[in-house]
C-alpha positions in Angstrom: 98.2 31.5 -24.7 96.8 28.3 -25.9 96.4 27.0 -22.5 95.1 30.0 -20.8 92.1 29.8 -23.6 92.0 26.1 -21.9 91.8 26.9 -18.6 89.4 29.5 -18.9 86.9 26.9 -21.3 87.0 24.3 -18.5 86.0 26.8 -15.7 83.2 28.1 -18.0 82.1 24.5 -18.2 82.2 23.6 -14.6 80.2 26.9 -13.8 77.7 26.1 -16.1 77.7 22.5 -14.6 77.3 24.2 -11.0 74.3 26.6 -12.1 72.3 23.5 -13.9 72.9 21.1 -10.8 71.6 24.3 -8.7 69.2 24.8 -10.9 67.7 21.3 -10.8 68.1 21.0 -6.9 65.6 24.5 -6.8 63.4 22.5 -9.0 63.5 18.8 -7.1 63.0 21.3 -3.7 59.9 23.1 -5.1 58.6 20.1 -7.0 59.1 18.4 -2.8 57.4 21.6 -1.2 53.9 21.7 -3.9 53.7 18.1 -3.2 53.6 18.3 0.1 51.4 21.5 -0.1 49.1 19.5 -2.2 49.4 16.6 -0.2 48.1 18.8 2.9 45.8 20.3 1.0 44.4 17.1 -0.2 45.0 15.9 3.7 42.7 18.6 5.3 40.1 18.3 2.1 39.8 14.5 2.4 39.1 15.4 6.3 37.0 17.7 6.1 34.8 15.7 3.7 35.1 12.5 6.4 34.2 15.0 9.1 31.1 16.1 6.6 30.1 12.5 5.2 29.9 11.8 9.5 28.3 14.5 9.9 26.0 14.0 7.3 25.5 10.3 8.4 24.3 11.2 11.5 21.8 13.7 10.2 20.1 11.4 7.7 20.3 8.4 10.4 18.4 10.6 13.1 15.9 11.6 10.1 15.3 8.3 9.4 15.2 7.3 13.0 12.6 10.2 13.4 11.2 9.2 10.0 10.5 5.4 11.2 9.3 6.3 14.8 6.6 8.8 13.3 5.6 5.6 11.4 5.7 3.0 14.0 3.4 5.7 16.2 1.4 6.5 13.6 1.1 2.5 12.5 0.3 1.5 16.4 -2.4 4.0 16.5 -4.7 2.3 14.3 -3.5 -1.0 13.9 -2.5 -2.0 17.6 -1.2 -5.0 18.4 -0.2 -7.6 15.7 -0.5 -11.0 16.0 3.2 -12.3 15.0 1.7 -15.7 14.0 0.4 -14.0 10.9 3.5 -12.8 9.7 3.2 -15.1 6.6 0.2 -13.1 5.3 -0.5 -9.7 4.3 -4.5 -9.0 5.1 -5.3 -5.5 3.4 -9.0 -3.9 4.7 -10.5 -2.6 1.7 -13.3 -0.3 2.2 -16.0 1.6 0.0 -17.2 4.7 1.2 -20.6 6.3 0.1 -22.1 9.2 1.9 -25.6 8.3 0.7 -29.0 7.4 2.5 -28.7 4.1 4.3 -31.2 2.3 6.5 -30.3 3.4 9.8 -31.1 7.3 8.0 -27.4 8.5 9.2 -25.3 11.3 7.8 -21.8 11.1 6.7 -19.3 8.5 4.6 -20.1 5.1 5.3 -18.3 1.9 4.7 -21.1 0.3 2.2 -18.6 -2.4 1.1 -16.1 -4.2 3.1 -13.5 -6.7 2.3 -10.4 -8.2 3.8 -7.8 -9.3 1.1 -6.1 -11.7 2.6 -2.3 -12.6 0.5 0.0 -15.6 1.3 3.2 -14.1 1.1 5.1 -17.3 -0.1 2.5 -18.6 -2.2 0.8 -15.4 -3.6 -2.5 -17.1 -2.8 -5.6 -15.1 -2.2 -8.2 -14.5 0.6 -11.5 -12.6 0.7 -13.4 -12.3 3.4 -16.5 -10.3 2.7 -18.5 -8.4 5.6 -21.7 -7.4 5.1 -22.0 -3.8 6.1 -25.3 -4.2 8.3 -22.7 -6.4 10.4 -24.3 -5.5 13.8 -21.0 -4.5 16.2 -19.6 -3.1 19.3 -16.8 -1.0 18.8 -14.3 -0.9 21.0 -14.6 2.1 23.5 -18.1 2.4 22.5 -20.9 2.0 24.7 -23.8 0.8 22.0 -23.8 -1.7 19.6 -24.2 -0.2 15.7 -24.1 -1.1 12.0 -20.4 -1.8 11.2 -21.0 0.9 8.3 -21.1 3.2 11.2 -18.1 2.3 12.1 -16.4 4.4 9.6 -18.9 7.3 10.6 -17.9 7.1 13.8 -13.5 6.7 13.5 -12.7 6.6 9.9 -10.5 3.6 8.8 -8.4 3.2 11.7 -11.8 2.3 14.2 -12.7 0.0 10.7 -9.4 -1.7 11.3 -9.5 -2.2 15.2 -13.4 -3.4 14.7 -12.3 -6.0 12.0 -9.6 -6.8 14.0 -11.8 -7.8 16.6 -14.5 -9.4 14.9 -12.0 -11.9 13.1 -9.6 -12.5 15.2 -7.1 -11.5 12.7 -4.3 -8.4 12.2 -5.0 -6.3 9.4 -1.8 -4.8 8.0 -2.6 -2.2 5.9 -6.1 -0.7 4.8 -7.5 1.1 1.8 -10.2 3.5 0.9 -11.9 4.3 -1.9 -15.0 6.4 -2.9 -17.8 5.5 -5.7 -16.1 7.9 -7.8 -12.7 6.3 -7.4 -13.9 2.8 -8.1 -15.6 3.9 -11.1 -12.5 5.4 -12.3 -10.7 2.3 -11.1 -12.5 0.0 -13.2 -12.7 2.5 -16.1 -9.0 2.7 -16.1 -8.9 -1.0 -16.4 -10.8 -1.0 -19.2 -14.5 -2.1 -18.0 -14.6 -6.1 -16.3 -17.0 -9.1 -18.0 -19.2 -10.4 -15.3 -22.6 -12.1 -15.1 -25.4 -10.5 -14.4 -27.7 -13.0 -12.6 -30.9 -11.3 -13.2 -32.8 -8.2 -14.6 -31.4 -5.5 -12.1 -33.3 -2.0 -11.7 -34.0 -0.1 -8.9 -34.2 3.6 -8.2 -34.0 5.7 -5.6 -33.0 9.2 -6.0 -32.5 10.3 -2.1 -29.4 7.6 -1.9 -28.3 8.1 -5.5 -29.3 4.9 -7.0 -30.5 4.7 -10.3 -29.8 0.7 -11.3 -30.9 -0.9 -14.4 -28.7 -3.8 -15.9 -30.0 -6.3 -17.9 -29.6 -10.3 -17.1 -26.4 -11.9 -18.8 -22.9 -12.0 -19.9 -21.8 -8.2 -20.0 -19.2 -5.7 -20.5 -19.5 -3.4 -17.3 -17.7 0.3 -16.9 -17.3 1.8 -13.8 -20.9 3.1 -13.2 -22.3 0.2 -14.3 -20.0 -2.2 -11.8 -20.8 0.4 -9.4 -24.7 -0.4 -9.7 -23.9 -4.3 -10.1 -22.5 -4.2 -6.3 -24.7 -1.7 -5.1 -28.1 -3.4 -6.2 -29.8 -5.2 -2.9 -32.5 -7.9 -4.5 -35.8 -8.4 -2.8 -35.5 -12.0 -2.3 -31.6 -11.9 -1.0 -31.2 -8.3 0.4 -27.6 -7.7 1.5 -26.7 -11.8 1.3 -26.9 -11.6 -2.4 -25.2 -8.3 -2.5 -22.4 -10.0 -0.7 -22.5 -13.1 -3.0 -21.8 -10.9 -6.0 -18.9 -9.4 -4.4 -17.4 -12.2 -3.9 -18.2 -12.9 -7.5 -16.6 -9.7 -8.8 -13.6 -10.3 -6.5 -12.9 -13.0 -8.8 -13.8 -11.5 -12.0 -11.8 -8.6 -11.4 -9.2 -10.8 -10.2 -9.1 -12.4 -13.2 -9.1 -9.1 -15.4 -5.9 -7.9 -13.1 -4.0 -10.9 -14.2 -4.3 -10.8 -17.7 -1.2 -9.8 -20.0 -3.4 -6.7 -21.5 -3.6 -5.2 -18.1 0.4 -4.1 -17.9 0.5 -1.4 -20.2 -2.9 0.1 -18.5 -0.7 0.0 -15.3 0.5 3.5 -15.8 -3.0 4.8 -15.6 -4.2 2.5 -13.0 -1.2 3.9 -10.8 -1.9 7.2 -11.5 -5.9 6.6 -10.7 -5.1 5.0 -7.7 -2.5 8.0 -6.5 -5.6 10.1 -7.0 -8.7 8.5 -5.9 -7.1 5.7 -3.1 -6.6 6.5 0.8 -3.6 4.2 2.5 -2.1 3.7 5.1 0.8 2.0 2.9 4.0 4.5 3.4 7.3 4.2 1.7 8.5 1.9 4.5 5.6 -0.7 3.6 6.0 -0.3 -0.3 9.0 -2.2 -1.6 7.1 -5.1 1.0 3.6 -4.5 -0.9 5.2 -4.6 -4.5 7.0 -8.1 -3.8 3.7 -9.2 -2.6 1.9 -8.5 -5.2 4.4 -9.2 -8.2 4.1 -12.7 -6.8 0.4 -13.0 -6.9 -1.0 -16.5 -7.7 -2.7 -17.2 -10.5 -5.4 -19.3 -8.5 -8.8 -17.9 -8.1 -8.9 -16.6 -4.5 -10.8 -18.3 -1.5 -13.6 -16.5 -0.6 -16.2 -16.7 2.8 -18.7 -14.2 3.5 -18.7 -13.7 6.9 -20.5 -16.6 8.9 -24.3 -15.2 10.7 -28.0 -14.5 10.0 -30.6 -11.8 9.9 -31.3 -10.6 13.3 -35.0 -11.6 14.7 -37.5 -8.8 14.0 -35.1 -7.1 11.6 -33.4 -8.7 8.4 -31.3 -6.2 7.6 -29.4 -6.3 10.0 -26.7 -8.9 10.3 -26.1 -11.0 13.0 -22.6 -12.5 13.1 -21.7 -15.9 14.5 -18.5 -15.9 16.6 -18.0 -19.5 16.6 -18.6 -19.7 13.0 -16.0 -17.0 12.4 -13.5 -18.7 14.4 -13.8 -22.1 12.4 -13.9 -20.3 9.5 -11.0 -18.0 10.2 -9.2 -21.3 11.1 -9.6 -22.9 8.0 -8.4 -19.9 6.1 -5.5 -19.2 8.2 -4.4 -23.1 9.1 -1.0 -22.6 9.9 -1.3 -19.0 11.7 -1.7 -20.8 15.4 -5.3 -19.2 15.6 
């Protein structure tokens, strides 16, 4: 009887050991089959996001593609061909416009000021090339010589920018435009620029929206008034004095830029600029522009009017001297292979 009880303990046992072995081989076999279905599952998911991320590669590629060749187009259109030799620089064609009465009695915006910012890229050295806007010109595909105000009448900025082109010899890059109201708000954003006033300025003349009077000495311009200080044409120096203080206010303003007090208007002066400013900058040129500019020399910059006279029978208009230019475009630009 004893034994019997025995026996029938040990078989108990051994099926109990027989179910838990089973028992564990159903759970090693499931554990096997969700791995592997997870493992396909993670398989096909890690494909499918390959075949997408590809897929989604060649998208943004072709936008960019379509992106950059919209650029390049749009770039070639106004700037034509650049002169590789000046790859060192970075010549910006800033522009004022003013829609008011001018000499020649014309309606529309006209380029009244003109400058070519010239920047070294290694060096962060300066340029300015001031044209005088009675600049007498042919533009190209034009059949009559004009005012190179008209210019911008005629084309907007990218005629400007093939006209410049021509009568310097040199690429311009990029351009910028600006209105009176703009610059006003530009230099008001700065906070005003100290400047010299060479003499007792005051002029009026209501039909072209003048109304100049600044007094002779050190002063604290705003925008209006550094509007009227580049605007003003003396008797005794017409448009050559005109030019000579924008040169001077190049370097004034120059100097205001680079002081420490400007950065925390630089917020404001962004945000004026995004408002008021027209160029032909896209993102493609900015990250270029920014390095340019964030190494900007502390040096004064060079400046040149450009090299002519006042035309026989009619000083105000500006004759320009081709051979001049070139010398003095060489002496700017020495190592550019002009």
């Amino acid at each position: 009887m004893g034994k019997r009880k025995e026996d029938n303990v040990t078989w108990r046992h051994i099926e109990q050991k027989k179910r838990e072995i089973a028992r564990l081989r159903r759970r090693r076999f499931l554990r096997r089959l969700l791995a592997m279905v997870i493992f396909t599952v993670l398989l096909l998911l890690a494909a499918g996001g390959i075949y997408a991320l590809v897929r989604g590669t060649e998208y943004l590629v072709q936008e960019y593609q379509t992106m950059y060749a919209g650029y390049t187009e749009r770039r070639a259109s106004w700037q034509g061909a650049v002169n590789p030799s000046f790859d060192g620089y970075t010549n910006v064609l800033v522009m004022g416009i003013d829609d008011g009465a001018d000499p020649t009695n014309t309606e529309g915006a006209k380029a009244d000021t003109i400058l070519v910012l010239s920047m070294e890229n290694s060096s962060g050295k300066v340029r300015c090339i001031t044209i005088p806007s009675d600049t007498w010109v042919n533009p190209p595909g034009n059949a009559h010589f004009m005012r190179i105000r008209s210019v911008y009448t005629e084309g907007g900025a990218p005629l400007m920018v093939r006209e410049v082109n021509q009568l310097l010899g040199i690429p311009i890059h990029q351009y910028v435009v600006l209105d009176l109201k703009g610059f006003s708000a530009l230099i008001d954003a700065l906070g005003g620029i100290d400047i010299y006033v060479e003499s007792d300025m005051d002029y009026e003349d209501p039909e072209g929206g003048l109304n100049i009077h600044l007094k002779q000495g050190y002063q604290h311009l705003d925008g209006n008034q550094a509007q009227q200080y580049l605007r003003y044409r003396s008797p005794e120096l017409g448009d050559v004095g005109r030019e000579q203080r924008q040169q001077r206010f190049v370097k004034s303003l120059y100097q205001q830029v680079m002081r420490l007090e400007t950065v925390p208007k630089l917020p404001l002066i962004a945000e004026t600029m995004r408002k008021h400013v027209k160029t032909s900058a896209e993102v493609f040129d900015s990250a270029h522009l920014a390095n340019v500019v964030r190494h900007l020399s502390s040096d004064q910059p060079q400046g040149v009017i450009l090299p002519g006279s006042p035309a026989l029978g009619d000083d105000t208009v500006w004759m320009p001297d081709q051979d001049a230019i070139r010398h003095a475009m060489q002496e700017l630009f020495p190592d550019a292979g002009n």
